[in-house]
Structure formats: structure tokens, C-alpha cells
N, C-alpha and C positions, 0 to 999 in steps of 0.2 A: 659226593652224591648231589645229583644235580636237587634245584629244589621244586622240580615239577616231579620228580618222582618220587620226594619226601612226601610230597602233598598227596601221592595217591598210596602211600606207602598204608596199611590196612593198620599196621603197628601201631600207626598215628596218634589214631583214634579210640583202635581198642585193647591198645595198652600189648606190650611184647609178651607171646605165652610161652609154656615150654618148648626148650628146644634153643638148638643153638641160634643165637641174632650175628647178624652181620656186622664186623668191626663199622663198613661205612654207613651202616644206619644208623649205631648206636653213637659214631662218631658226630654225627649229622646232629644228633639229640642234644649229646652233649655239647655241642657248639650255640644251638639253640640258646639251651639256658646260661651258658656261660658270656656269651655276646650279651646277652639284656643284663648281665649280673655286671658287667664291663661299664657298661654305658652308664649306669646309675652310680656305679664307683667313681668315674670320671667325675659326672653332675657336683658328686658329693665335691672333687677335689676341685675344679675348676670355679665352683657356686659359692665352697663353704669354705676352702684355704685349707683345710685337713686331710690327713691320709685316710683309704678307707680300705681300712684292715681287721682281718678275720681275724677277731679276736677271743672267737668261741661262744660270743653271745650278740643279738640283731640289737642291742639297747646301744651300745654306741654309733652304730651305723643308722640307724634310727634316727636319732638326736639327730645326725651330719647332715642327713637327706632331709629332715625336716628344715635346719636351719639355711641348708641350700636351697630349697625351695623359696623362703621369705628374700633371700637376698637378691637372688636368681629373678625377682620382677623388674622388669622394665616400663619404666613409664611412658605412656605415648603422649603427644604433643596434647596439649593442652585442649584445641578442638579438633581434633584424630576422629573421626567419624568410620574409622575400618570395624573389622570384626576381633580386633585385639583386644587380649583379656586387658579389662581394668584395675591396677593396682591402687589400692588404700589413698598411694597420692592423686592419683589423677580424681581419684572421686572428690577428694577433699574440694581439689580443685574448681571441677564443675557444682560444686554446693555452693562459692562462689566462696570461696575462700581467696586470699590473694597468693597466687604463686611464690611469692618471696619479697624483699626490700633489696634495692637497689640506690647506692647512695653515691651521686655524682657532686664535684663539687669545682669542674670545670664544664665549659659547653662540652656537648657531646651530641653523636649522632644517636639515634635509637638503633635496635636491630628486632626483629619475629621474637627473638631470647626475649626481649623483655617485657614482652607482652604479659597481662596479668600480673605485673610486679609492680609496688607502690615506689617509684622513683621519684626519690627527694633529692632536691634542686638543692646543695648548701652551697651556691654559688656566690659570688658578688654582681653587686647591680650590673644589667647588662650582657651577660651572659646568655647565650643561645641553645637551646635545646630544639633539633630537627629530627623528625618521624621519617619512619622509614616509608618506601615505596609501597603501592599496594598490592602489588608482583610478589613481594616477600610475606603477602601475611593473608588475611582472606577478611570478606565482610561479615563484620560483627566481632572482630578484633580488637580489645579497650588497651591503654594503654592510659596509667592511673599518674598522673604529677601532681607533686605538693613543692610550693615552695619554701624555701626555708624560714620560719619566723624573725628569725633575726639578721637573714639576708636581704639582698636586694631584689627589688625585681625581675624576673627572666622574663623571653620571647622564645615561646615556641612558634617554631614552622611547619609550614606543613610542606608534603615531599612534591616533588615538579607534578602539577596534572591533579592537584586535588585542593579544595577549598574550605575553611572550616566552616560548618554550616550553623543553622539557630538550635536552641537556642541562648546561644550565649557566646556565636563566635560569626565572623563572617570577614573577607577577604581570606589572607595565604599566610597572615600571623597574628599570634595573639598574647598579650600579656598576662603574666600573672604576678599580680601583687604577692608580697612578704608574705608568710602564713594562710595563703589560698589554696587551693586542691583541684584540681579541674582531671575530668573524664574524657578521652577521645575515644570516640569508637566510629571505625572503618564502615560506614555505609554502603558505599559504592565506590567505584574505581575513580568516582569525581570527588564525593564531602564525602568529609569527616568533620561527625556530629560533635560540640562540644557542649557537656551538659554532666549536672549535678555535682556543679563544682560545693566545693567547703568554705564560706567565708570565714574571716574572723570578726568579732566584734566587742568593744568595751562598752558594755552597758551602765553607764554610769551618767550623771546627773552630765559630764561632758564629755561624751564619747565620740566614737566612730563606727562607725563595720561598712569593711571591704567586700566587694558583690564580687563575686568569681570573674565578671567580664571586664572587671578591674577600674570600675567606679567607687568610688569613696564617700558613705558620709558621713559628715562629721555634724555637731549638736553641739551646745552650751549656752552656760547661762552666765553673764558677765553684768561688774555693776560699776559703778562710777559716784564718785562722793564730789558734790557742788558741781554741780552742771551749768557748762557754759553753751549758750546755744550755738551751734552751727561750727564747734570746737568740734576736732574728729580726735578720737581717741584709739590707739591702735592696742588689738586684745589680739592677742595670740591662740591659736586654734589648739585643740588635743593634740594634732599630731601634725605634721606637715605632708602636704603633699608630693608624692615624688617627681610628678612633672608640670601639673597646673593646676588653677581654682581653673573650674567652668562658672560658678554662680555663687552669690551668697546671700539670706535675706535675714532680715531680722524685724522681729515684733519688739513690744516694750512689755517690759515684764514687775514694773514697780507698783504692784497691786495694792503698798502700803501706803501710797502716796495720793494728796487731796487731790492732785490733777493729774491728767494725760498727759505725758509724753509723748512727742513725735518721735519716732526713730529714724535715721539714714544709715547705711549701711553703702561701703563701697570693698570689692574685691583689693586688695593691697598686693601679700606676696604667694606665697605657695603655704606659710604658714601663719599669716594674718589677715585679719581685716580691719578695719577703719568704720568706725562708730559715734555718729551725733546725736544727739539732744536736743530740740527744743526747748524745751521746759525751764525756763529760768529761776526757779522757787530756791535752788541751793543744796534740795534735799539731794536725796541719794536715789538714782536713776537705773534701772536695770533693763536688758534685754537677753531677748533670747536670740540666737543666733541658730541657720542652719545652712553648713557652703558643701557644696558637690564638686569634687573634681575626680582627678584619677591620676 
């Protein structure tokens, strides 16, 4: 029975009355329900991994087609802007959750996959990490790095045709210190913004903290017993730098003492500087020291 003449069939609608019914109508009926009863059998078997057998009661079929249903979601890309239902993950997602961790620990290219994933660098100094093209991802695309704390420093690149922009990035690559974090997000088909990196910092009477755009400063207070003037004494910084001092200055800090100290201060190596005296009294001479590099 064709199904433009099921559709006009009177039986349809107001139900079969006395009198004999046509094998092909009733056959037509029962196809009807038996096709939709097929289809959800399948759902349960191909959704849920179970058989879906009449077993004289709907509670185990029930359960199947329930638990096909949760498994049976598909998550859409990350920024999916269609009319696709949203499943549990993907909301998590846009609440700004991070899609997942990704842990590299040789250079590596990026791919769209790892968009919205916190990808740590456990690499050795040196190592390159490169972004993908902006053909493969769209704008407003973040791509989250952390360095390893107790790695080296890495270089990320940016992909041919794009530049990283302020504020905390400019040219076509950029470092990141030990224990940093930095945000790239896809602006346009040219920059990519980098911003809201993580530094780290020792806050301690002689510390450091690292700025995400991979400047260093370091702090301390250092002292000297019988001072000789114009004697350079060489004090070693909190931590070393991985490639250069840019600067270093120092005031005097021996507030116990009858007189002023002059202080001189010269850049040495990547993790010292070189420190003089004036003050010829014998006492005990202090300064404070502050050197910038990166």
C-alpha cells in the first residue's frame, strides 16, 4: 500500500470499524509501528552495546534507551556556532573551562585539536613550540602554554602571515621563561594577541619574579664585613639569568652605621654582580641590589 493512500485511508484516523479490514492496510499499520519499534531497538544496540529484547516488560528497554541516549551525544567543536544540540561537555566548555591538558615534552607543531587545552612545555631549554595556521582555527581561538617549572626556556612561533601582538608580544616569536604561562588568542588573519601570561615569583627578602614577556627581576640585600674602598666584591644574584643581565643598580643599606656609604655597582655575569664601598670606617657595609634581565 502505497503511503499516499495510507494517508487518505479513513481507517487512519478514525480507527478500523466493524467489518472485514484489508490484509494491505492492516499490513501497512503494522509496518508503521513495527519500523519506529526497529529503529529505537537499533539506537538502544548501536548507542548502548546491549541487545534490545522483549523480554515481557519496557524496564529493561527502558534503562537501554535511556543510557543510549547520554552516550549517543556528540560534542560539537569547541566554537560550533550551528543549531547542534549542546552536550554537558561542550557547555562546560564555553563556561570557560579548559578543554583538557596536553603534555609535550619535545618541540611540537600545534593543531585546531589543541585549542582550549593547557599545553605544558616539559621540554629542555631551547625547544620550539609553533601555532598553527589561521585557515585551520578562526578568530578568537586561545591556545593556553605553560612552561615547565623546572625546564628550560621555550620559543614559541607564530605560523607564516601572522605576528604576535601587545600586550606582551611583538615580532614572529616569543619566549617563555621556566614556570610562565602565556595566552595566545587568534585576532585576525595577521596578530595573535599575547596576554595574561602567569609569572612566577619568590618573594623573599632576595627574590625574583618572571614577567610573562620574559623579563626577570631579581632583588637582594647583601653585606660586606671591613670595607675596603673601591675593592669590588662579587655577590651572586637569587637565581641566574638564562641569557643576559640588561641592568643592575644598587643603593646602600647600612642604616646601622655612623656614616654614608657610597655604593658602585657593575653588571658582572648572568648570575652576579660586582659591588664597592666607599666608606673606609671598617664596619660592616650593606646594600641593596636590583638587576633586570631576561
Amino acid at each position: 500500500m502505497s503511503q499516499s493512500d495510507y494517508a487518505a485511508l479513513t481507517a487512519r484516523s478514525n480507527g478500523f470499524s466493524a467489518g472485514t479490514a484489508a490484509s494491505i492496510q492492516l499490513n501497512k499499520v503494522w509496518r508503521q509501528a513495527s519500523i519506529m519499534a526497529a529503529m529505537i531497538g537499533q539506537f538502544i544496540v548501536d548507542n548502548n552495546g546491549t541487545d534490545a529484547i522483549d523480554d515481557g516488560t519496557i524496564t529493561t528497554l527502558l534503562n537501554s534507551f535511556k543510557q543510549g541516549l547520554n552516550k549517543a551525544g556528540v560534542t560539537a567543536p569547541q566554537f560550533d556556532n550551528t543549531t547542534k544540540l549542546a552536550t554537558t561537555e561542550f557547555v562546560q566548555k564555553s563556561l570557560g573551562n579548559m578543554a583538557g591538558v596536553k603534555i609535550i615534552t619535545s618541540g611540537a607543531t600545534l593543531t585546531a585539536a589543541d585549542a582550549g587545552h593547557v599545553v605544558l612545555a616539559n621540554i629542555t631549554s631551547g625547544g620550539v613550540i609553533a601555532l598553527p595556521s589561521f585557515a585551520s582555527v578562526s578568530a578568537g581561538t586561545k591556545f593556553y602554554i605553560q612552561c615547565g617549572a623546572g625546564t628550560g626556556a621555550i620559543t614559541v612561533n607564530a605560523p607564516s602571515g601572522l605576528t604576535f601582538g601587545p600586550p606582551n608580544g611583538s615580532g614572529t616569536s616569543i619566549a617563555i621563561q621556566p614556570g610562565v604561562a602565556v595566552e595566545f588568542i587568534y585576532i585576525s588573519a595577521s596578530t595573535i594577541l599575547v596576554s595574561n601570561g602567569a609569572g612566577i615569583a619568590s618573594t623573599n627578602n632576595s627574590g625574583y619574579a618572571k614577567l610573562p614577556n620574559g623579563l626577570i627581576l631579581q632583588w637582594m640585600r647583601a653585606a660586606s664585613t671591613g670595607v675596603t674602598p673601591n675593592v669590588f666584591q662579587t655577590i651572586s644574584l637569587p637565581i641566574t639569568f638564562p641569557n643576559a643581565m640588561l641592568i643592575a643598580f644598587a643603593s646602600n643599606s647600612s642604616s646601622g652605621q655612623a656614616d654614608t656609604f657610597a655604593t658602585n655597582v657593575i653588571e658582572n655575569t648572568t648570575g652576579s654582580v660586582r659591588v664597592s664601598w666607599s666608606s673606609t670606617n671598617g664596619g660592616n657595609a650593606g646594600v641593596r641590589l636590583l638587576a633586570i634581565g631576561y
